[in-house]
C-alpha positions as YAML, in Angstrom:
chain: A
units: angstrom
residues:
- id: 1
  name: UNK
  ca: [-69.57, -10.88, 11.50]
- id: 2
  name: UNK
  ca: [-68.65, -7.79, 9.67]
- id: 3
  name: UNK
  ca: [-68.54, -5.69, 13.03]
- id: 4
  name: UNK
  ca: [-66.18, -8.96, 14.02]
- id: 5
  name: UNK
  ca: [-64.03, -8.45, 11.04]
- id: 6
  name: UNK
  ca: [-63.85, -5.06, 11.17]
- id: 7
  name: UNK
  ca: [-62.22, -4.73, 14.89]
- id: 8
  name: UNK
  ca: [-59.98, -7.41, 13.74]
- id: 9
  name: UNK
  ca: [-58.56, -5.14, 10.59]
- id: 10
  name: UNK
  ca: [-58.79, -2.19, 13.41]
- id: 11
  name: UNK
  ca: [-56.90, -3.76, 15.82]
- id: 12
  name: UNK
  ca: [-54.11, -4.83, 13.66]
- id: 13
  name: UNK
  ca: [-53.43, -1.84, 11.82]
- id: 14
  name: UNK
  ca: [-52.75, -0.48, 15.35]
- id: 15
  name: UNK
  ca: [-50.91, -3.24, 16.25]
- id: 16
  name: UNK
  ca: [-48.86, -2.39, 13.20]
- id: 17
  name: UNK
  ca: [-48.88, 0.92, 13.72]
- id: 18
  name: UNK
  ca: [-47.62, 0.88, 17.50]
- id: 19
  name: UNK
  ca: [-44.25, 1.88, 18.36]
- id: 20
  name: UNK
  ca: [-43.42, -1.05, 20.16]
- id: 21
  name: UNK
  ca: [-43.19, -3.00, 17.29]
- id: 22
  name: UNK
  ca: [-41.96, -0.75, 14.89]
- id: 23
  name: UNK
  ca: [-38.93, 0.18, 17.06]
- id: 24
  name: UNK
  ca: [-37.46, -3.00, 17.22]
- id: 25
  name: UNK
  ca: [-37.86, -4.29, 13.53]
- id: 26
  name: UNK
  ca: [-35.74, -0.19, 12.49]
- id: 27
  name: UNK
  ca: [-33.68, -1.20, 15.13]
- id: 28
  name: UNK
  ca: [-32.49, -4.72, 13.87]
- id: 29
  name: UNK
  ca: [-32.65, -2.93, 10.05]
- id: 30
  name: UNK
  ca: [-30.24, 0.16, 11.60]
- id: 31
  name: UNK
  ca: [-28.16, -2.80, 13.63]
- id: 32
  name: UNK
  ca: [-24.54, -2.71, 11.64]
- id: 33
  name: UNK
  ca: [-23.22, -4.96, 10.46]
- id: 34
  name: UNK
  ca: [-26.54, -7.67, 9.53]
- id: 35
  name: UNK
  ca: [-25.11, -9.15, 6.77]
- id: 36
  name: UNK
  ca: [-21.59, -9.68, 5.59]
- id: 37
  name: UNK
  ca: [-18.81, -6.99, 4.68]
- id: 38
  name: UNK
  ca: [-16.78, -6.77, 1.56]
- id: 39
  name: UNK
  ca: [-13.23, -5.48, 2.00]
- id: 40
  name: UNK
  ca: [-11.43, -4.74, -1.53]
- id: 41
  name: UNK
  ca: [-7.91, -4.69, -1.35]
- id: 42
  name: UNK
  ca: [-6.25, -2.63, -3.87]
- id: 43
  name: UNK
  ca: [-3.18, -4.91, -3.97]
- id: 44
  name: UNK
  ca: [-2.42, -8.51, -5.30]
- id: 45
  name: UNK
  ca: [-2.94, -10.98, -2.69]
- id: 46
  name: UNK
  ca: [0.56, -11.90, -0.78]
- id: 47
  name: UNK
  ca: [2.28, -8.37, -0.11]
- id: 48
  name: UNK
  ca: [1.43, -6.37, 3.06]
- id: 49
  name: UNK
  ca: [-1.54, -4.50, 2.90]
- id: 50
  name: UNK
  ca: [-3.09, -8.33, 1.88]
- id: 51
  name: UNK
  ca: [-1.58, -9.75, 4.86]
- id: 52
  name: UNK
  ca: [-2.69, -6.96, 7.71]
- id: 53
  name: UNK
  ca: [-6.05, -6.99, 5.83]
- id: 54
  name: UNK
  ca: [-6.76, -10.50, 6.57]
- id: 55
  name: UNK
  ca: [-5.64, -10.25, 10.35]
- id: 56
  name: UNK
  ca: [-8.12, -7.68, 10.79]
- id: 57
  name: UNK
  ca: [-10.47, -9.28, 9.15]
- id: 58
  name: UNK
  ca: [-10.35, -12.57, 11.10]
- id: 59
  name: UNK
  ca: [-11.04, -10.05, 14.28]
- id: 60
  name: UNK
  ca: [-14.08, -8.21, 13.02]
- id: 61
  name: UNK
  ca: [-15.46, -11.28, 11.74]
- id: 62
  name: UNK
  ca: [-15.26, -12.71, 15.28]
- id: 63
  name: UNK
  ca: [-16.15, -9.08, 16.89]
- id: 64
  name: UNK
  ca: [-19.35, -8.99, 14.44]
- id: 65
  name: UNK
  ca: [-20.39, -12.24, 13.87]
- id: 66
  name: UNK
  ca: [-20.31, -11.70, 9.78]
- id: 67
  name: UNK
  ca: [-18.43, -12.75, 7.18]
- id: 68
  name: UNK
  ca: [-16.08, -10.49, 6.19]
- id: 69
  name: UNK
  ca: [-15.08, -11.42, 2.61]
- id: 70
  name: UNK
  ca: [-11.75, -10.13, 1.00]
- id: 71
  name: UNK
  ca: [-11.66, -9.54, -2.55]
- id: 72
  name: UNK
  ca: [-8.30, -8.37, -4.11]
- id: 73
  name: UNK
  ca: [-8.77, -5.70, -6.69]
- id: 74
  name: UNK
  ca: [-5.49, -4.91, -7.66]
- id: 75
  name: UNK
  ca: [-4.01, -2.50, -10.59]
- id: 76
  name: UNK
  ca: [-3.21, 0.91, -11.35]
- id: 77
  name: UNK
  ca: [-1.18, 1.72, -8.55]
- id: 78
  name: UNK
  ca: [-4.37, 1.32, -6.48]
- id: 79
  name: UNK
  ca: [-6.75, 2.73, -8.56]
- id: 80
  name: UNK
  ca: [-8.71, -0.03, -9.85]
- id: 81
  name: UNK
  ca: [-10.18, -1.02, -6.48]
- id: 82
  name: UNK
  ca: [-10.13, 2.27, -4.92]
- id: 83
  name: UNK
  ca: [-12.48, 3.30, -7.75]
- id: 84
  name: UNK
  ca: [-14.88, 0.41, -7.58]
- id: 85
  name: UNK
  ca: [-15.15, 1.59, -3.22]
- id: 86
  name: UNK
  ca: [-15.99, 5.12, -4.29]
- id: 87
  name: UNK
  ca: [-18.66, 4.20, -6.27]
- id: 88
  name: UNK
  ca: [-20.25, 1.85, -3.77]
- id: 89
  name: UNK
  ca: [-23.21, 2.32, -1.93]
- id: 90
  name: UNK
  ca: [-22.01, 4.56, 1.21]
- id: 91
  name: UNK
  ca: [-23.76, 2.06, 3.56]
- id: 92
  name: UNK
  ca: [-20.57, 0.39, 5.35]
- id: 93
  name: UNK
  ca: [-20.89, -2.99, 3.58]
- id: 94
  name: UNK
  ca: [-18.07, -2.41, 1.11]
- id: 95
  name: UNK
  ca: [-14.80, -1.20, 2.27]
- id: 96
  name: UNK
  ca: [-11.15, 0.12, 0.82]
- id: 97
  name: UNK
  ca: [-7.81, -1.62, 2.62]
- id: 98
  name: UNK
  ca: [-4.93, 0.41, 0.37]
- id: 99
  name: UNK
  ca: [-1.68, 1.16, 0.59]
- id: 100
  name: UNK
  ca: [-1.00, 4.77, 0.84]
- id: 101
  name: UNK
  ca: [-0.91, 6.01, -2.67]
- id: 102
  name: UNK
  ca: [-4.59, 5.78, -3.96]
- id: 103
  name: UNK
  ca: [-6.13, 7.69, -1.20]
- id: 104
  name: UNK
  ca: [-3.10, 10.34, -0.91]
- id: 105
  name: UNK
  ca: [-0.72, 11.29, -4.19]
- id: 106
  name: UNK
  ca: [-2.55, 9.42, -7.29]
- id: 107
  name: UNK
  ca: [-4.49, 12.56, -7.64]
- id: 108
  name: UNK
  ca: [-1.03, 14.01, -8.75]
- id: 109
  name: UNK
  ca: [0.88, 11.18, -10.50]
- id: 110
  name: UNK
  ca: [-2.02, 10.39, -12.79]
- id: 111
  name: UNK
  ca: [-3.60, 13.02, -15.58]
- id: 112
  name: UNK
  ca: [-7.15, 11.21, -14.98]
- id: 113
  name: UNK
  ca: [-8.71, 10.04, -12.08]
- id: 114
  name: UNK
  ca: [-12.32, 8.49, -12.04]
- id: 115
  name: UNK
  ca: [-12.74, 8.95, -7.90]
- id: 116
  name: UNK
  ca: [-11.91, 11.63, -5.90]
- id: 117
  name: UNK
  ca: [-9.62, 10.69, -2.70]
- id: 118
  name: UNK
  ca: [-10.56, 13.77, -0.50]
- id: 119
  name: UNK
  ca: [-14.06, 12.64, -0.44]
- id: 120
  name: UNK
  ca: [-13.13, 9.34, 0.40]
- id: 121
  name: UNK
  ca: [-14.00, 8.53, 4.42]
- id: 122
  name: UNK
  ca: [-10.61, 7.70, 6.36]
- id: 123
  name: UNK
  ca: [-11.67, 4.91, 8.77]
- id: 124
  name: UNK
  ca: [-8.83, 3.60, 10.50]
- id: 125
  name: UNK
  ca: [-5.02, 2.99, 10.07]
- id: 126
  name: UNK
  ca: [-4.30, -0.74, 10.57]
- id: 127
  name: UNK
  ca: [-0.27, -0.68, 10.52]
- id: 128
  name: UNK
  ca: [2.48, 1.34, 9.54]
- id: 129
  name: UNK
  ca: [5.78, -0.87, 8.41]
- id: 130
  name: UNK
  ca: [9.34, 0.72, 8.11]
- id: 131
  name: UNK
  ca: [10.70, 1.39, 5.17]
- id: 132
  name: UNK
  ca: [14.09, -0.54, 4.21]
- id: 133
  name: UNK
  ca: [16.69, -0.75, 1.22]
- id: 134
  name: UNK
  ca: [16.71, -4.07, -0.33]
- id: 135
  name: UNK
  ca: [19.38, -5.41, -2.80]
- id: 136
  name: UNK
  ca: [19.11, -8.45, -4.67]
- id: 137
  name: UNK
  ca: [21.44, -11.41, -3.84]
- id: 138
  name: UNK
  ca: [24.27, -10.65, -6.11]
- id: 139
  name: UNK
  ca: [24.60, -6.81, -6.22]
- id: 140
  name: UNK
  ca: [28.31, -6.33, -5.93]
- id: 141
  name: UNK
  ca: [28.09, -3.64, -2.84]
- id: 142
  name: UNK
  ca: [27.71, -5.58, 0.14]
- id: 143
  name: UNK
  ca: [27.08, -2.37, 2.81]
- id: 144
  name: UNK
  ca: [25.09, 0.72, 2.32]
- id: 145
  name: UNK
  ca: [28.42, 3.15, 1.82]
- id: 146
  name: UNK
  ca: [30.16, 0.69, -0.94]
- id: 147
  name: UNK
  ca: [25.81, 1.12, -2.35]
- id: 148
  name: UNK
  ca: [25.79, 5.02, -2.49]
- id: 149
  name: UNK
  ca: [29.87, 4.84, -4.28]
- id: 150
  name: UNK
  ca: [28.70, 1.92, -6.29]
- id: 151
  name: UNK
  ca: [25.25, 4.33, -7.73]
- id: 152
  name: UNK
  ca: [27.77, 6.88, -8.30]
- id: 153
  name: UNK
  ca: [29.60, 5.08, -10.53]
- id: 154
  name: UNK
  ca: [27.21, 3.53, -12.62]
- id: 155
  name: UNK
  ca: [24.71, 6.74, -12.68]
- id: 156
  name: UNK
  ca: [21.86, 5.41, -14.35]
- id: 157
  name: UNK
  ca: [22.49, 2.42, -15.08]
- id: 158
  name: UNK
  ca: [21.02, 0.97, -11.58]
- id: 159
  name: UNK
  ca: [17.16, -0.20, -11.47]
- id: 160
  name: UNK
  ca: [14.73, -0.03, -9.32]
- id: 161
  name: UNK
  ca: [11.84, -2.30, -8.32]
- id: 162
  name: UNK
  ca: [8.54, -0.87, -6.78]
- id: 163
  name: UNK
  ca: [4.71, -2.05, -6.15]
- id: 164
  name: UNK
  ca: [3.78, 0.45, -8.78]
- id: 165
  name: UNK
  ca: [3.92, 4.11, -9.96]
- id: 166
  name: UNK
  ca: [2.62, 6.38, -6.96]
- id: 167
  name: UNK
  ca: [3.69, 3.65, -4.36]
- id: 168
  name: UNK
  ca: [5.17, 4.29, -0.98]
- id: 169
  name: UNK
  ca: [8.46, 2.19, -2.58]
- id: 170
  name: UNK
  ca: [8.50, 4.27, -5.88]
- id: 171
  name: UNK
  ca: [8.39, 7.81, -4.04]
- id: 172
  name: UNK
  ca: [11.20, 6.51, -0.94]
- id: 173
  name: UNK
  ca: [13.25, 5.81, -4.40]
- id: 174
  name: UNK
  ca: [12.98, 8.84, -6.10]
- id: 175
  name: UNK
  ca: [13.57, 11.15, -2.57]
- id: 176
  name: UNK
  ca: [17.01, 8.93, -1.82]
- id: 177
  name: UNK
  ca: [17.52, 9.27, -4.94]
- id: 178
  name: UNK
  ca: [17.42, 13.45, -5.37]
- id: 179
  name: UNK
  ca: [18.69, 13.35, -1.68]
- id: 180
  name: UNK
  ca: [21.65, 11.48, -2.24]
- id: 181
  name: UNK
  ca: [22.32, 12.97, -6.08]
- id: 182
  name: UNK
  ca: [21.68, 9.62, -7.55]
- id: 183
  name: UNK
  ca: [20.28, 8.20, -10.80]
- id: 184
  name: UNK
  ca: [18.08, 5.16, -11.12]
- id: 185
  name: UNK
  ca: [15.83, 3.58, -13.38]
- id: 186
  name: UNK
  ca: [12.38, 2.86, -12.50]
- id: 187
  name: UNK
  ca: [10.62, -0.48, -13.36]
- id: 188
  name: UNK
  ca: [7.16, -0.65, -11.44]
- id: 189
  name: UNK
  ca: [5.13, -3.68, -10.54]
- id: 190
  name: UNK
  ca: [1.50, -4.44, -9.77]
- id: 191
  name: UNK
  ca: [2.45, -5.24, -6.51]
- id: 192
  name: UNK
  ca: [4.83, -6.75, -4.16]
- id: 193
  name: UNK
  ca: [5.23, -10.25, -4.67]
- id: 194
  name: UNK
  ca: [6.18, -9.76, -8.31]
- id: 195
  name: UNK
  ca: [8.55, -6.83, -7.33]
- id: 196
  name: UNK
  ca: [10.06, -9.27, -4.91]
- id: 197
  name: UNK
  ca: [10.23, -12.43, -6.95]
- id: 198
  name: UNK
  ca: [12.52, -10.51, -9.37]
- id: 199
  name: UNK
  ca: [14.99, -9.22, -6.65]
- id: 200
  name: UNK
  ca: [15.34, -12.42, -5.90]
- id: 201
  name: UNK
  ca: [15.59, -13.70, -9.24]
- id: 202
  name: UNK
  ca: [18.36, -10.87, -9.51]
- id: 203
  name: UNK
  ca: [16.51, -9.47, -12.20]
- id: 204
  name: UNK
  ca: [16.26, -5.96, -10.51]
- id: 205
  name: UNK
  ca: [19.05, -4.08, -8.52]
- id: 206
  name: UNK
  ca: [17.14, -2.91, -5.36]
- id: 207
  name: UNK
  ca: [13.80, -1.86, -3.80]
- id: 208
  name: UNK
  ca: [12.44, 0.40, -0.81]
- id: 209
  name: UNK
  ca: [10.31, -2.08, 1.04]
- id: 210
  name: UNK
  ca: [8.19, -2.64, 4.58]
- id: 211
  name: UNK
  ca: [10.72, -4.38, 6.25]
- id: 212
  name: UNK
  ca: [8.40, -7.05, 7.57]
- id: 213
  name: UNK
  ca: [8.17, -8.29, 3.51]
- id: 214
  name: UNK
  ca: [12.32, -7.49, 3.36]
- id: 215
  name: UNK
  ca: [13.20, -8.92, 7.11]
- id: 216
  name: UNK
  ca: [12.32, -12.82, 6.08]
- id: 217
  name: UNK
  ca: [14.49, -12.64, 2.07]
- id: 218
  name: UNK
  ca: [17.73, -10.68, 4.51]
- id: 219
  name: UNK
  ca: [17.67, -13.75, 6.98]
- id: 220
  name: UNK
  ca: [17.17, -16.47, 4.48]
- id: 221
  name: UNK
  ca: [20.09, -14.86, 2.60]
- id: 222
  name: UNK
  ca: [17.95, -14.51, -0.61]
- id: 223
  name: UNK
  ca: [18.13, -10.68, -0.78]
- id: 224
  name: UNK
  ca: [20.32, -8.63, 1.72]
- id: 225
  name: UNK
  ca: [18.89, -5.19, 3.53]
- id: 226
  name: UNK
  ca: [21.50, -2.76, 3.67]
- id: 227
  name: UNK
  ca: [20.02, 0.40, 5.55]
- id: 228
  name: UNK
  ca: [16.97, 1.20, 7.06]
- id: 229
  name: UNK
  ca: [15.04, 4.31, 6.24]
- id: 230
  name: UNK
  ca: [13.72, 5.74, 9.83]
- id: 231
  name: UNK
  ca: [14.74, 7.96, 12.34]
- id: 232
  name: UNK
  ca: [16.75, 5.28, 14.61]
- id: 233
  name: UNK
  ca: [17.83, 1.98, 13.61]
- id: 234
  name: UNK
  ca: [15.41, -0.70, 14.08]
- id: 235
  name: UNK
  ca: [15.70, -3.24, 16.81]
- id: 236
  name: UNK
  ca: [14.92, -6.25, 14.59]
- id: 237
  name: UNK
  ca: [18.22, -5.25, 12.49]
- id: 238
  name: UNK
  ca: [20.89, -3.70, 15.13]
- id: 239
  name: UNK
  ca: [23.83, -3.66, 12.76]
- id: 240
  name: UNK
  ca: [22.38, -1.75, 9.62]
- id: 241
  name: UNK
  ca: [22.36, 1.75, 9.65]
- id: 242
  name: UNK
  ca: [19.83, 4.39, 8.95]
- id: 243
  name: UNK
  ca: [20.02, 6.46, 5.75]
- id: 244
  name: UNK
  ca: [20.77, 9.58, 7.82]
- id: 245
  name: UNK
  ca: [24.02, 7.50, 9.30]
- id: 246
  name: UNK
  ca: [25.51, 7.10, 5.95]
- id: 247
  name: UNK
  ca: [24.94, 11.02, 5.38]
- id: 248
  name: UNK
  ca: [21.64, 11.09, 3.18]
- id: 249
  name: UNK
  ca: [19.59, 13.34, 5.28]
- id: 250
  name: UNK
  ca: [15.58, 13.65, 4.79]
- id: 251
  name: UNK
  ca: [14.68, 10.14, 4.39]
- id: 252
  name: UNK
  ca: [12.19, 9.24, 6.39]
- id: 253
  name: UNK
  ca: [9.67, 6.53, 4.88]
- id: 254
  name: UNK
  ca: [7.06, 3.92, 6.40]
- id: 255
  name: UNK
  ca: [4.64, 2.22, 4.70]
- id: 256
  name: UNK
  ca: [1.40, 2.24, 6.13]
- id: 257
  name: UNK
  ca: [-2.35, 0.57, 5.47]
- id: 258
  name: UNK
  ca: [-5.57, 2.24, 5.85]
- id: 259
  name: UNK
  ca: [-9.58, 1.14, 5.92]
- id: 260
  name: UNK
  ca: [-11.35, 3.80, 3.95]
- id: 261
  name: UNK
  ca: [-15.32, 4.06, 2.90]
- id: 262
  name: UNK
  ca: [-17.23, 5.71, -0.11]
- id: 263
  name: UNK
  ca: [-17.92, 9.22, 0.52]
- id: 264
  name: UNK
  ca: [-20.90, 10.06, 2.24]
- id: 265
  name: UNK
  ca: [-20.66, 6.70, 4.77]
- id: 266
  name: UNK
  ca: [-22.70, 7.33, 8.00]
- id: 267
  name: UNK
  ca: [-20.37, 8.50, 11.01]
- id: 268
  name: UNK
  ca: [-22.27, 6.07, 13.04]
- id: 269
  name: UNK
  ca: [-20.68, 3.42, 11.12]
- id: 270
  name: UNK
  ca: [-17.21, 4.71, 10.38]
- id: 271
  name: UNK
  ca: [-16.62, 5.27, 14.16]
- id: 272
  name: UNK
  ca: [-17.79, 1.65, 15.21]
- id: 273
  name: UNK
  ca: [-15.70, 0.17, 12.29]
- id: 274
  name: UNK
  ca: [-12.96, 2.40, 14.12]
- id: 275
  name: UNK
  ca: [-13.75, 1.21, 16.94]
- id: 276
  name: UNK
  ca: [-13.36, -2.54, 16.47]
- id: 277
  name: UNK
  ca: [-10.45, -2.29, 14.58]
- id: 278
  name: UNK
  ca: [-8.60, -0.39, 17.68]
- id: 279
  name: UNK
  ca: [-10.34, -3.25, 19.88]
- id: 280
  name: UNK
  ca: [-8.34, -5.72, 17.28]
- id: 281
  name: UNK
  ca: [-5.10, -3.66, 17.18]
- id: 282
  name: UNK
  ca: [-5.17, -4.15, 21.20]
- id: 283
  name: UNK
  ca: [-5.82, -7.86, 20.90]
- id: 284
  name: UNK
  ca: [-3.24, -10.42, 22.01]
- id: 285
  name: UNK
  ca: [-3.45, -12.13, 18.98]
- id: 286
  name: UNK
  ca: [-2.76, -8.93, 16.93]
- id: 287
  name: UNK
  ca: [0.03, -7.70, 19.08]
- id: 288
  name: UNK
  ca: [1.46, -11.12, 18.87]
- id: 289
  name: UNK
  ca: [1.11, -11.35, 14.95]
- id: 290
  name: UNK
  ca: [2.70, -8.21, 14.48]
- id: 291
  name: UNK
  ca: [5.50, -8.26, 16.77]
- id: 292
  name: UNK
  ca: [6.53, -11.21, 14.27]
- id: 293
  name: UNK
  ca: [6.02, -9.09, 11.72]
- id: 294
  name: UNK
  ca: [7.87, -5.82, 12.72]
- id: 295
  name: UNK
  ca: [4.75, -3.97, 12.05]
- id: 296
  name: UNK
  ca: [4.25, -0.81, 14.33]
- id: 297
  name: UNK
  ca: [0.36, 0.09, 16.03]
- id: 298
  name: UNK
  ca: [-0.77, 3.22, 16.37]
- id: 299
  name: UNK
  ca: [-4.70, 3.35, 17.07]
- id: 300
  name: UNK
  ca: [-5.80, 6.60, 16.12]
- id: 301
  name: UNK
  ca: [-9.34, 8.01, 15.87]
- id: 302
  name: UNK
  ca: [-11.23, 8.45, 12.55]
- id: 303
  name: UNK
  ca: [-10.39, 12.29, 12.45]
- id: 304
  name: UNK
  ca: [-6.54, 11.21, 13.97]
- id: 305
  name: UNK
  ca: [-6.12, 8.99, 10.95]
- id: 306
  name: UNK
  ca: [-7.67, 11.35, 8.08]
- id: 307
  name: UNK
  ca: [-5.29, 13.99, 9.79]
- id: 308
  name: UNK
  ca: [-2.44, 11.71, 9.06]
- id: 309
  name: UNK
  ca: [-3.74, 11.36, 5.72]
- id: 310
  name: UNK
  ca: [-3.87, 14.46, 4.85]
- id: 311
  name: UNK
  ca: [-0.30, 15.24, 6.48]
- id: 312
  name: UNK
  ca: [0.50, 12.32, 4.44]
- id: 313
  name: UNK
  ca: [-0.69, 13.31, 1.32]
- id: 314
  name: UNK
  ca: [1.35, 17.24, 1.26]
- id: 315
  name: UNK
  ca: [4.62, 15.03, 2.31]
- id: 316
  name: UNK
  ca: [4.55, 12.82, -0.44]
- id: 317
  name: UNK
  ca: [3.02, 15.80, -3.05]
- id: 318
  name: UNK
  ca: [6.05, 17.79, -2.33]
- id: 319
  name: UNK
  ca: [8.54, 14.75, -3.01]
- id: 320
  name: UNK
  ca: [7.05, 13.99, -6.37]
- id: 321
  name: UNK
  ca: [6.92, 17.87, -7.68]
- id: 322
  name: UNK
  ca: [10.63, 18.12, -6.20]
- id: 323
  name: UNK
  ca: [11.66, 14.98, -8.05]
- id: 324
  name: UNK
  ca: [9.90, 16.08, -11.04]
- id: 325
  name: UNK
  ca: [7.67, 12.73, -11.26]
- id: 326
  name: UNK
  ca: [5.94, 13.01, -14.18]
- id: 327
  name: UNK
  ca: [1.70, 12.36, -14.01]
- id: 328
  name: UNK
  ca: [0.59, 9.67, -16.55]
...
């Protein structure tokens, strides 16, 4: 009996020891993602990088087979959430969807940061919006030329809305405004549905916004856009000019979302992430959603998009040292 029991114990610590079961139980340990994936949003829930978060995340889910659980961390400009990502556990399962100021120029508009966004992982870029200039429903200038005459005359005494200090709508502000020799007052939100409810409300004079937010309050006639900051005009909005039109020269602005990780995520992970997201961005349904959305695509590789970001980051650097933005 003992010599019984003792080929048994023999034969299953090789069994356990044997590479042919051992491979497959690392493999389905390794396999990514088992379980399901928490994105933190670093905006309110209802403004853009919200919305293009949750199309995503509708396509991964059905591309992985997980849950993929949004959970809107929202403050500081970005930081709030952005923090509580760096700080995770760099194992793929908690992820960053920001707008573009945590991960590029908080480091410089704030005296304290508790994360650093250099070591952050770039992932992917979901979208990139246009930039456009937004008036509430009763300013007095009804074009972009009677605007500029209009700022002239009332130097300083014109507000501004934005999503918050360091945002993509508080910096396009401040460069039109040393651009076009203007004076504005700042009031910053903790996001873009508050920002917005107040232009509507009239309680604010204008914003710099994605114009897939701005495009819906222009044709409902409950805010009115009045130039468009890119290159050419936009095709969505034939009859309002560009910012360069009018003279203003240098104002260039687009609002853009990323998918970033906690420093020290495996590249194994980052570039299948990457890779499904570019599978979604392809997608019928995706094209489709953002074509209603005027939001441009631009799939770009993990090193393509922290290229951008770091591109991004001087830009945007430069405009708040030449505007004199103070750190806080």
């Amino acid at each position: 009996m003992r010599t019984y029991l003792a080929l048994i114990a023999g034969a299953s610590l090789a069994l356990l020891a044997s590479p042919v079961l051992v491979q497959p139980v690392a493999a389905q340990q390794g396999a990514y993602p088992n379980h399901p994936v928490r994105v933190v949003v670093s905006v309110p829930a209802g403004g853009g990088v919200d919305t293009v978060t949750r199309i995503f995340s509708e396509q991964l889910r059905q591309r992985w087979g997980q849950p993929v659980v949004i959970e809107n961390r929202a403050g500081a400009g970005g930081n709030i959430g952005t923090e509580f990502v760096f700080n995770s556990p760099p194992d793929g399962y908690t992820l960053l969807a920001s707008q573009p100021s945590p991960i590029t120029i908080n480091k410089v508009l704030y005296s304290k940061l508790n994360y650093d966004p250099e070591k952050l992982q770039t992932v992917a870029i979901m979208s990139e919006f246009p930039n456009v200039l937004l008036v509430r429903p009763g300013f007095p200038a009804k074009t972009a030329k009677e605007f500029i005459a209009y700022a002239k005359e009332h130097a300083g005494k014109l507000n501004y809305a934005s999503q918050g200090i360091g945002t993509t709508s508080h910096l396009t502000a401040e460069l039109f405004a040393t651009k076009a020799g203007l004076k504005f007052v700042h009031v910053p939100y903790k996001g873009t549905a508050p920002a917005l409810n107040d232009i509507i409300a009239d309680h604010v004079d204008f914003i710099f916004m994605e114009l897939s937010s701005a495009i819906r309050l222009h044709q409902g006639g409950k805010a009115r856009i009045l130039a468009v900051a890119t290159k050419q005009r936009v095709s969505a909005l034939p009859d309002i000019p560009t910012l360069e039109e009018l003279g203003v020269k240098g104002v260039e602005s687009s609002t853009w979302n990323a998918i970033s990780a906690p420093p020290g995520t495996p590249k194994a992970i980052v570039d299948k992430i990457n890779a499904d997201v570019t599978a979604a961005q392809k997608s019928p349904e995706v094209i489709e959603h953002f074509k209603k959305l005027n939001v441009d695509v631009k799939p770009r590789t993990p090193a393509e998009a922290a290229a951008f970001v770091k591109e991004e980051t001087e830009r945007w650097t430069a405009v708040v040292r030449e505007a004199g933005v103070k750190p806080h």
